[in-house]
C-alpha positions as CSV (number, residue, x, y, z in Angstrom):
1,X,101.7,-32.1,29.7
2,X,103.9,-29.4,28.5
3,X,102.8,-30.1,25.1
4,X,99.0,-29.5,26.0
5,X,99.7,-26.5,27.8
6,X,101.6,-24.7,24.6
7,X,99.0,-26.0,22.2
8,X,96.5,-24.7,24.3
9,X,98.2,-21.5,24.7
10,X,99.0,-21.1,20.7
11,X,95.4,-21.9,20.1
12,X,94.7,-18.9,22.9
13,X,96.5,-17.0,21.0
14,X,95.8,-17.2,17.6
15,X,91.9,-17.0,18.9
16,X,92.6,-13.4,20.3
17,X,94.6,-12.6,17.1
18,X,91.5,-13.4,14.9
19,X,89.0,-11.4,17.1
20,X,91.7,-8.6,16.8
21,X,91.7,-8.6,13.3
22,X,88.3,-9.4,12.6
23,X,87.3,-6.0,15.1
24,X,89.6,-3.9,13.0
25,X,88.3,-5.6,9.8
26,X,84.9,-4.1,11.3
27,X,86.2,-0.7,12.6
28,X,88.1,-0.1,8.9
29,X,84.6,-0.6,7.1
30,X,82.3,1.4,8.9
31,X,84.8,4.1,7.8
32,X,84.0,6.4,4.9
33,X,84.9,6.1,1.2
34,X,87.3,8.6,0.0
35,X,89.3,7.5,-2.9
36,X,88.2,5.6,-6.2
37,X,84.7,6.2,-8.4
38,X,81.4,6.1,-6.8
39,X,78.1,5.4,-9.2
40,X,75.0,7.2,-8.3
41,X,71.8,7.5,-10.3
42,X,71.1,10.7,-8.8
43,X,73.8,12.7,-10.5
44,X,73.1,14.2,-14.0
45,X,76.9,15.0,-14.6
46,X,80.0,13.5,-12.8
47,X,81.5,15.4,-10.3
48,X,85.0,15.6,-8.8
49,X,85.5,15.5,-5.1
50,X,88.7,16.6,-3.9
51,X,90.5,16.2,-0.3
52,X,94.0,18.0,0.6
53,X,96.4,17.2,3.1
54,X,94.4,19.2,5.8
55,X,90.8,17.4,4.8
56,X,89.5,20.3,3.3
57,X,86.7,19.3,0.4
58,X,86.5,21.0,-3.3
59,X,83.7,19.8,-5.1
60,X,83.4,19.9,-9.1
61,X,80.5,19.6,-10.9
62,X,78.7,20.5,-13.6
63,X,75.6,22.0,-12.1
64,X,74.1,23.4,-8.9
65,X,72.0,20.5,-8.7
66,X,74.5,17.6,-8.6
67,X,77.2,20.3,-6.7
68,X,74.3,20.3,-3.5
69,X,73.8,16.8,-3.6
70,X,77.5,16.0,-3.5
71,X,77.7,18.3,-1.0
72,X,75.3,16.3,0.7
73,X,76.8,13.0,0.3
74,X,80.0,14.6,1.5
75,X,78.5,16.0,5.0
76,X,77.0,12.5,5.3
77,X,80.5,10.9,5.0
78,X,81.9,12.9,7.5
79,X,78.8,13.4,10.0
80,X,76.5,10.2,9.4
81,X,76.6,9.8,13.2
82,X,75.5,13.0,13.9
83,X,72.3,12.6,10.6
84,X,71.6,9.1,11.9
85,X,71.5,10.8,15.8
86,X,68.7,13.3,14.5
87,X,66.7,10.6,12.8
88,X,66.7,8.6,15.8
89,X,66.2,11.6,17.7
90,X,62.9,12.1,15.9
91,X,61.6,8.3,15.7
92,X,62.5,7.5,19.3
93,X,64.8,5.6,18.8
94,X,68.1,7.1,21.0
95,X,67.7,4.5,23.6
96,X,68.6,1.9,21.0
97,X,72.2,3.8,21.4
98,X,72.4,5.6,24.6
99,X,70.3,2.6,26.4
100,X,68.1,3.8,29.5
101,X,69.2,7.2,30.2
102,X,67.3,8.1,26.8
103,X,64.1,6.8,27.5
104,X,62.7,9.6,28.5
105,X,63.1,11.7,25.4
106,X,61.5,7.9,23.2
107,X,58.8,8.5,25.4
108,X,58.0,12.1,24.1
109,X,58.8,11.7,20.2
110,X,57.0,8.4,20.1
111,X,53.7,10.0,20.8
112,X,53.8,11.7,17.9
113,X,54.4,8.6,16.2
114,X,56.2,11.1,13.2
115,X,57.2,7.8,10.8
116,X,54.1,6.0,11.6
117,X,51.9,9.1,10.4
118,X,54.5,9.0,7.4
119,X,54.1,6.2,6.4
120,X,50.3,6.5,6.6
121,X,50.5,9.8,4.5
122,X,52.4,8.1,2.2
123,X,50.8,4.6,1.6
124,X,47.6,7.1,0.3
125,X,49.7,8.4,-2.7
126,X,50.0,6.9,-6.2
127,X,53.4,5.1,-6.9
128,X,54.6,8.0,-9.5
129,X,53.6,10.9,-6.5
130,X,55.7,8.4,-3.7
131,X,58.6,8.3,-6.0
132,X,58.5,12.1,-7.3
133,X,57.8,12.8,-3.5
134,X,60.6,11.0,-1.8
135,X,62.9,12.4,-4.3
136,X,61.8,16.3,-3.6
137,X,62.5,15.8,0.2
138,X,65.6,14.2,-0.1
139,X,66.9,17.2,-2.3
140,X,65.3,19.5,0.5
141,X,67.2,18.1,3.0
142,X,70.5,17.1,1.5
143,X,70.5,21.0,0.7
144,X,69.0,22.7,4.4
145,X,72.0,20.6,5.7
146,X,74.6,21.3,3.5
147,X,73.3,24.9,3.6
148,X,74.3,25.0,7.6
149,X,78.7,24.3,6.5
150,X,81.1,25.2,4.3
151,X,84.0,23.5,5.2
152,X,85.3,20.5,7.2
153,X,88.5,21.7,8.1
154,X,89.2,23.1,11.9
155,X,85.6,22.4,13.4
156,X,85.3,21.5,17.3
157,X,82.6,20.9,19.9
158,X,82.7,23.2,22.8
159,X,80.3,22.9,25.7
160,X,80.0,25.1,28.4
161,X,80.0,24.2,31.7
162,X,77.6,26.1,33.5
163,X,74.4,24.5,32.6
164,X,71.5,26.5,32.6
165,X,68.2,26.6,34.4
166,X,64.6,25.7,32.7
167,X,61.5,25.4,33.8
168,X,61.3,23.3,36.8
169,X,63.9,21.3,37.8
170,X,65.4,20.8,34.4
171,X,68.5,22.5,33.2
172,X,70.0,22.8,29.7
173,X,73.3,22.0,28.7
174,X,74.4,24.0,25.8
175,X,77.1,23.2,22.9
176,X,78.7,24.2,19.9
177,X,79.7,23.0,16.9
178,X,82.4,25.7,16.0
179,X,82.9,25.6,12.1
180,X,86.1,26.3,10.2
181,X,84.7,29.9,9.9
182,X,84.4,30.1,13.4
183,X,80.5,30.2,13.1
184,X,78.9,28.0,15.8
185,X,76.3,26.0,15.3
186,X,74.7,26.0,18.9
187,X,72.8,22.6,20.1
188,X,71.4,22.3,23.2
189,X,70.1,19.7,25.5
190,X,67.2,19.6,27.8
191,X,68.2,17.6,30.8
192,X,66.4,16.1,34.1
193,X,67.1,14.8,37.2
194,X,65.3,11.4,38.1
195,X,66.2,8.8,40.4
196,X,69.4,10.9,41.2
197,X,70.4,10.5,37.6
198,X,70.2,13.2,34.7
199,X,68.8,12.5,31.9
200,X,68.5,13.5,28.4
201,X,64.6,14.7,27.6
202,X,65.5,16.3,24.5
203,X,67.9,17.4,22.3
204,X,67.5,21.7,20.7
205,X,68.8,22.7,17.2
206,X,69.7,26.5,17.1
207,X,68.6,26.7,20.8
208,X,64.7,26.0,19.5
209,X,63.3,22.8,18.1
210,X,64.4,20.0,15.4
211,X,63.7,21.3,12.1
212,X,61.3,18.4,11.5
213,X,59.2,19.7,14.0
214,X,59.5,23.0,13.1
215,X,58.3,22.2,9.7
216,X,55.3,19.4,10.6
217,X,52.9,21.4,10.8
218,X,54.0,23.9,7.5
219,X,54.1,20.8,5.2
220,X,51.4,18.8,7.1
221,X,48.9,22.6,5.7
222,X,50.2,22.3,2.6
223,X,49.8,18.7,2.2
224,X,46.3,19.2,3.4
225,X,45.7,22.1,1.2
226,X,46.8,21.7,-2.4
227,X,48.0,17.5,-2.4
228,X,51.3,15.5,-2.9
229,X,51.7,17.8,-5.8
230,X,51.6,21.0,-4.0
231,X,54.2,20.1,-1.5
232,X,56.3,18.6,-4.0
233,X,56.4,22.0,-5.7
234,X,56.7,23.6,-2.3
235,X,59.8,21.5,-1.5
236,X,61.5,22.1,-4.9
237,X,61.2,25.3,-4.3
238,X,62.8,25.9,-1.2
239,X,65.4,23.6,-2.5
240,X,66.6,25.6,-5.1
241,X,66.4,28.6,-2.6
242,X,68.8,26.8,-0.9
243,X,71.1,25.7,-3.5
244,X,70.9,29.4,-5.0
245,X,72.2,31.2,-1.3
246,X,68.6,32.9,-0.9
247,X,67.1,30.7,2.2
């Protein structure tokens, strides 16, 4: 009996010592990436990417171009959660993370059905104006983002504790995203009270709107207006404002 009762206890425990090491197998790859070589087709040059003890980034490239998008790449290393958030954020999607205290704010985005209208827009083009397309709005947003830091170093959330009022019973919660410059980057959340539970109706970059919505209507005109070729002009454009300092 005593011989059952250890085998069943080693077998407990080397059972528990898998699932422990299979969980940090799991938890060490959703990790980013930061030593070794990296290929990507969308680099003209290599570039050098540099960390020091304090996890401060110095990039090295060749040109603007492939400096932005490494820049990019970078910001997405270190805040994917918070890119992945905002994409979710604008296809309705939160509740998939934050379960039913998000609903609400699904609810609102998905009647604007933003990807399905997307992907509608999109199907219409020709394979070389999807491609050439794609590619201009990628660089446009890699570079509004990495336009917003400079550094990784020293950032912290603050939110402050008072929340306040908005029209009706809703109140807003307001944070910060203090950079290493001490610049914050303010993002606020709209917040109501159902069921005696608060929840999240929606979420405020810069203390306005998501900079998708902001821009729907702009690039929806211009679409409309002068074609996929337009906007891709449009978009390169502003992208190298960006890259350049003058946005």
């Amino acid at each position: 009996m005593r011989r059952i009762v250890w085998r069943l206890v080693v077998v407990l425990f080397a059972v528990v010592a898998a699932l422990c090491i299979a969980a940090w197998l799991a938890l060490r790859g959703s990790l980013p990436r930061y030593d070794g070589r990296i290929v990507a087709s969308a680099l003209a040059q290599p570039v050098a990417v540099e960390r020091d003890a304090n996890g401060s980034v110095t990039l090295r490239a060749q040109n603007r171009r492939d400096l932005t998008w490494t820049l990019g790449y970078v910001h997405a290393q270190e805040r994917f959660f918070e890119m992945d958030l905002l994409r979710r954020r604008a296809a309705g999607e939160l509740a998939e993370l934050f379960g039913p205290v998000a609903l609400p704010a699904d609810r609102t985005a998905r009647a604007h059905r933003v990807r399905a209208r997307t992907q509608e827009g999109l199907a219409s083009l020709s394979a070389e104006d999807q491609r050439e397309l794609v590619a201009a709005f990628s660089d446009f947003s890699v570079a509004t983002y990495a336009n917003q830091f400079d550094d990784f170093s020293g950032e912290r959330f603050e939110v402050d504790p008072k929340a306040a009022p908005a029209p009706g019973n809703d109140v807003i919660v307001k944070t910060k995203l203090i950079q290493s410059n001490g610049e914050p980057v303010q993002l606020d959340y709209l917040l109501r009270q159902e069921q005696a539970e608060w929840r999240i109706i929606d979420v405020f970059l810069s203390g306005t709107i998501s900079q998708l919505a902001a821009r729907r209507s702009e690039f929806s005109g211009i679409l409309r207006e002068q074609g996929a070729r337009g906007l891709i002009a449009v978009l390169r454009q502003k992208t190298k404002a960006l890259a350049s300092g003058n946005s």
